[in-house]
C-alpha positions in Angstrom: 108.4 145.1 71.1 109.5 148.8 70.1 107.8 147.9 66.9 104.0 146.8 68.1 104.4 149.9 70.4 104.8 152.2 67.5 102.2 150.7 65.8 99.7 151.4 68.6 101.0 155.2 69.1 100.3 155.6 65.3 96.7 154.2 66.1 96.3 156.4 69.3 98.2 159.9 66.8 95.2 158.5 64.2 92.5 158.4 66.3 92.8 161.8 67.9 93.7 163.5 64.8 90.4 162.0 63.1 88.0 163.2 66.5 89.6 167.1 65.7 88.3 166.7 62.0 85.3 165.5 62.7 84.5 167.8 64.9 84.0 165.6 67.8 86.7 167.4 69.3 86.8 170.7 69.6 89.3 173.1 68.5 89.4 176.9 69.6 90.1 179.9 68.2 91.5 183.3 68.7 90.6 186.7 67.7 93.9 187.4 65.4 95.9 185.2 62.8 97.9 181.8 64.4 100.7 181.4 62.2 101.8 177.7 63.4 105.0 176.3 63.4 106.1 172.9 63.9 107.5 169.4 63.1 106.6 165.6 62.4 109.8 164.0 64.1 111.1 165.3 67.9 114.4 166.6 68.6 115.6 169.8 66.5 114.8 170.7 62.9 115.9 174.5 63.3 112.5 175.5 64.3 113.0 177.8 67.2 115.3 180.0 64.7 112.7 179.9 61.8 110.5 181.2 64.3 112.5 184.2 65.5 112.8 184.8 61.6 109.3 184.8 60.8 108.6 187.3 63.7 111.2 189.6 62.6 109.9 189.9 59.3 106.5 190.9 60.8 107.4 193.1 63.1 109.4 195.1 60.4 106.4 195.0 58.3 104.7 196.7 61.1 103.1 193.6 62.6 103.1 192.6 66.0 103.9 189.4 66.3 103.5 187.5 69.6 104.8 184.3 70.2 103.2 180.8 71.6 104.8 178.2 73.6 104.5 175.5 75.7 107.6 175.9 77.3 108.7 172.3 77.6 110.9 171.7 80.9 109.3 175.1 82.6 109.8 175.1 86.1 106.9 177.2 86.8 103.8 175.2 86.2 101.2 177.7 86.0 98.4 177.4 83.1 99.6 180.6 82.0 103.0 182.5 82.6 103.9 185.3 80.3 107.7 185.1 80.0 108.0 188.9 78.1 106.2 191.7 76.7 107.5 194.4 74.5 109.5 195.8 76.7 110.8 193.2 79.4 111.8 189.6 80.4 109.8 188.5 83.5 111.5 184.9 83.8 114.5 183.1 83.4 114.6 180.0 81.5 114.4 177.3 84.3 111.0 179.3 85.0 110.0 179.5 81.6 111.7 177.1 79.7 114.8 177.7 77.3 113.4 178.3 74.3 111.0 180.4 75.0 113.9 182.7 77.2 116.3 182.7 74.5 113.1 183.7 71.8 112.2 186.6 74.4 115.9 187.8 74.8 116.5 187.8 71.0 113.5 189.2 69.7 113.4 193.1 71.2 109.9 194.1 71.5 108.0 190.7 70.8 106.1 189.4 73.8 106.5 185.4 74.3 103.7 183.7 76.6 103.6 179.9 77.7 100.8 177.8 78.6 99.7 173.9 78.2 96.9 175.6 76.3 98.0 177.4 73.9 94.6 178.8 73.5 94.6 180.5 77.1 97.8 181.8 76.6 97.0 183.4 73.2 94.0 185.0 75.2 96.5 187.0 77.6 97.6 189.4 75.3 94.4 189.2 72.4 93.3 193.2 73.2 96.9 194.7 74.8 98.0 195.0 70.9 96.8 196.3 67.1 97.8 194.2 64.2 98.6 191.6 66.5 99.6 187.8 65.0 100.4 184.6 67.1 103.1 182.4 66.2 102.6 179.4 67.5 105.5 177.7 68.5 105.6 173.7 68.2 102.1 173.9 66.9 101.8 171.1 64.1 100.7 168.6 66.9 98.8 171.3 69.0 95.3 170.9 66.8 93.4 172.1 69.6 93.9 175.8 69.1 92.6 176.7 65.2 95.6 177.9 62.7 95.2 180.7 59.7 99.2 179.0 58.1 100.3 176.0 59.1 103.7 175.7 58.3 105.3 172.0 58.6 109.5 172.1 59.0 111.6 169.1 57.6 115.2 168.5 58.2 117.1 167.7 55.0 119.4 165.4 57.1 116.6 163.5 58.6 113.6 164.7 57.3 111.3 161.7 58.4 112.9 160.5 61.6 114.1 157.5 60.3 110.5 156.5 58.5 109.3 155.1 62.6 106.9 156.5 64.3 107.9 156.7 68.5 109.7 154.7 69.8 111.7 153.0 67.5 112.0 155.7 65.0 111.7 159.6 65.7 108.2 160.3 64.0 105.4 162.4 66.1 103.0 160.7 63.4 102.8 159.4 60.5 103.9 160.8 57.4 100.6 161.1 56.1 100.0 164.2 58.1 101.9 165.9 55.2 98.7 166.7 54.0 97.6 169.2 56.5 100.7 171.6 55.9 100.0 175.1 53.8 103.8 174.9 53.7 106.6 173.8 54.0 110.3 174.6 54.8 113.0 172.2 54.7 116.0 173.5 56.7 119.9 172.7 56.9 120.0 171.9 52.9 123.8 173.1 53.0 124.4 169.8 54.8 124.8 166.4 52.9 121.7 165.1 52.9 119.5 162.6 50.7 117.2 165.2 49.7 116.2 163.8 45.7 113.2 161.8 46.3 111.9 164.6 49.3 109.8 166.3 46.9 108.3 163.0 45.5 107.3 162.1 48.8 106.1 164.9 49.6 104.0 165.4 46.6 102.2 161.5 47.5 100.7 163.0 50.6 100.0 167.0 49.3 100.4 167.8 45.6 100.0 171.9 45.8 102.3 172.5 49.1 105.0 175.6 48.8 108.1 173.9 49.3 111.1 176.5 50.6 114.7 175.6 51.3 116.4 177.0 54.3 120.2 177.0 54.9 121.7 178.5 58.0 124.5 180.8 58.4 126.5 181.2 61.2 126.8 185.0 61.7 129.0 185.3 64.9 130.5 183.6 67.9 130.3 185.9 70.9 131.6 185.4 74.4 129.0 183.6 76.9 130.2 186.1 80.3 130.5 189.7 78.1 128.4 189.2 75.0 132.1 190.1 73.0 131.5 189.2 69.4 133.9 187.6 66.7 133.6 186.7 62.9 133.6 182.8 62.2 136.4 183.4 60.7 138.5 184.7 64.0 138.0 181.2 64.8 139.4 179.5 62.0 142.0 176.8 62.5 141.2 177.1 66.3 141.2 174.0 68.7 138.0 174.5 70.8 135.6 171.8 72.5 132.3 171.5 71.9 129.4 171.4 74.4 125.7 171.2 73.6 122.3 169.3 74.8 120.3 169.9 72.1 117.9 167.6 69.8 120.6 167.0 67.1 124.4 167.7 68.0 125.6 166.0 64.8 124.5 169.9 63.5 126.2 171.6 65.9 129.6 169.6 65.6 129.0 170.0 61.3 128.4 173.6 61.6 132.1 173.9 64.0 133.9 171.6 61.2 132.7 173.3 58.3 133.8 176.7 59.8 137.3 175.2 60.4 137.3 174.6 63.8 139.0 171.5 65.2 137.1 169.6 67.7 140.1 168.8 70.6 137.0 166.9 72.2 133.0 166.5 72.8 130.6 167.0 75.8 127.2 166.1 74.7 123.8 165.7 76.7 120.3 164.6 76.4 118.4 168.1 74.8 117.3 170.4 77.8 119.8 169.0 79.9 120.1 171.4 83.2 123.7 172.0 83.4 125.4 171.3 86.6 128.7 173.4 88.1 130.3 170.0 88.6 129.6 169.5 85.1 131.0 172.5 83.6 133.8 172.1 85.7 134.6 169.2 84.1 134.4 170.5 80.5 136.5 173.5 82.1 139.4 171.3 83.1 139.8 169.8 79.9 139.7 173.0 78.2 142.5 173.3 80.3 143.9 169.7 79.9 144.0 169.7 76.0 145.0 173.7 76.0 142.2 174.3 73.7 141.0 178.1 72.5 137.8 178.0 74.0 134.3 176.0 74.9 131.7 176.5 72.4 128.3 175.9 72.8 124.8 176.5 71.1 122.4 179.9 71.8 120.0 177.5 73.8 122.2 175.9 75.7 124.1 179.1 76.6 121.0 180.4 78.6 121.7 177.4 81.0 124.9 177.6 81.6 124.2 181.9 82.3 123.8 181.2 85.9 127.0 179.0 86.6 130.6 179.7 87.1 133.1 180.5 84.0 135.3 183.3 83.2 135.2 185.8 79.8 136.9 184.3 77.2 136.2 180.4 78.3 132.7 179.5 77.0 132.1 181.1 73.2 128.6 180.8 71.2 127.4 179.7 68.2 125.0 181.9 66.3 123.0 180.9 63.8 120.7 182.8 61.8 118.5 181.2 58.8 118.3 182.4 55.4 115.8 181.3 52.4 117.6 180.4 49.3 116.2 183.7 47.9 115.3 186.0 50.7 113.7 189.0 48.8 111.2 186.3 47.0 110.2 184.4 50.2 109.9 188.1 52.3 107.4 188.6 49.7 105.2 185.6 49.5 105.2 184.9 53.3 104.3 188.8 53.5 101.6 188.3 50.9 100.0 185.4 52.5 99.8 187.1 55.9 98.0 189.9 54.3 95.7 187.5 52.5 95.0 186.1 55.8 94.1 189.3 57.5 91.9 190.2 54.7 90.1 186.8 55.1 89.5 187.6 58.5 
């Protein structure tokens, strides 16, 4: 059954794709540069930090880089919400959405707007700025609102969500859609992976594509109450417990092994699961139970579990930062085709 289902999807993904290239469909456009960002398969691929990088490149080049989402899971339905500008945060994340929060409360000085039209919330902010350029956030699929770069992630663990479209497999569409990406990153390639016919099939579906490699680092654990921060290696050889709801926890629970952290035991939810006290309190008596160091838990989910009950020293984060197997070189060309792109404008 999952089987004919998927087929249909892929018809329905097919159809709608075709209407937007013909033309029979419209797509919009703003007055700056959309830099899209995005993914064939749900769950995570290591997009959301891959966009904080990209912005923080621009904005040191002297950019200003404003950020599109949709802000899955917002709480606050309006068509429109602007979660921060350059200088604030006007929302929390049940309001907003986590990803967009924990974008706006990492990136200093880069406004982050949500909408269902991504269009209408690029408009917000399309005079309040010079040298302004959208990221758009979760864009690949969003081929309503025109894009300058479309960049297409790929996980090197899972890079094609088990080769099935939704629902038996993990595919948005089909692999085909290869062909519309000006490039593309594949992230987590520190992790084992079955990465030596990637490029082949890649190259079947878009024979000139960039193709750049992404490992992540992780540059600190920092206390979830204070904001305290410690090297990975304070941790090393420490028992802790693991807590995350994200897309894909087998990442989290590689990134705490490889850092030498033994796993005592493992609380994981659904991704963008809203964290109850009951819940927490749970994890927090078998932190106590199994006389672990500490809970540690992922940047996204720490935004949810901000508001709830814990004491310094009881809940620890995980942060990860991406980094280009050559990070001069890829600066460069990404810098180069932004400029190209404003001059084409």
């Amino acid at each position: 059954m999952k089987h004919l289902l998927s087929k249909f999807y892929a018809l329905i993904v097919s159809f709608r794709v075709f209407l937007y290239q013909k033309g029979i469909l419209q797509s919009h456009q703003l007055k700056h540069p959309v830099i899209s960002v995005g993914n064939l398969t749900v769950g995570g691929t290591g997009k959301t930090p891959l966009v904080g990088f990209l912005a923080q490149i621009l904005q040191k080049a002297g950019y200003q880089p404003v950020i599109l989402s949709r802000g899955y899971k917002r709480n606050n339905k309006s068509p429109v919400l602007l979660v921060s500008d350059i200088r604030e945060i006007f929302c929390g994340p049940e309001e907003c959405g986590d990803e967009p929060y924990l974008l706006a409360r990492k990136l200093e000085g880069v406004p982050v707007v949500v909408g269902n039209s991504r269009y209408q919330a690029g408009r917000l902010l399309e005079d309040r700025y010079p040298n302004l350029i959208y990221i758009l956030d979760d864009g690949y699929q969003h081929i309503q609102l025109k894009r300058n770069l479309n960049i297409l992630i790929l996980d090197a663990t899972d890079p094609f969500g088990g080769h099935h479209l939704l629902p038996t497999g993990r595919l948005r569409e089909p692999t085909r859609a290869l062909a519309r990406a000006d490039a593309i990153v594949i992230t987590r390639s520190h992790m084992p992976s079955e990465t030596e016919n990637l490029e082949e099939h890649i190259r079947r579906w878009n024979k000139t594509v960039p193709i750049s490699y992404f490992h992540h680092d992780v540059t600190a654990l920092y206390d979830a109450r204070t904001g305290s921060r410690f090297q990975p290696r304070d941790f090393l050889g420490s028992s802790v417990i693991a807590l995350a709801a994200i897309g894909s926890p087998h990442v989290f629970l590689y990134d705490l092994e490889h850092y030498q952290m033994k796993i005592s035991d493992r609380f994981l939810f659904r991704d963008h699961h809203p964290f109850s006290q009951s819940e927490l309190n749970r994890v927090l008596k078998r932190l106590e139970e199994v006389q672990a160091r500490a809970i540690v838990t992922t940047e996204k989910d720490a935004v949810r579990l901000k508001e709830l009950d814990f004491q310094e020293g009881q809940i620890f984060v995980l942060q990860i930062e991406p980094q280009p197997e050559d990070l001069p070189e890829y600066k460069k060309e990404f810098l180069n085709e932004v400029k190209f792109l404003l001059e084409a404008k």
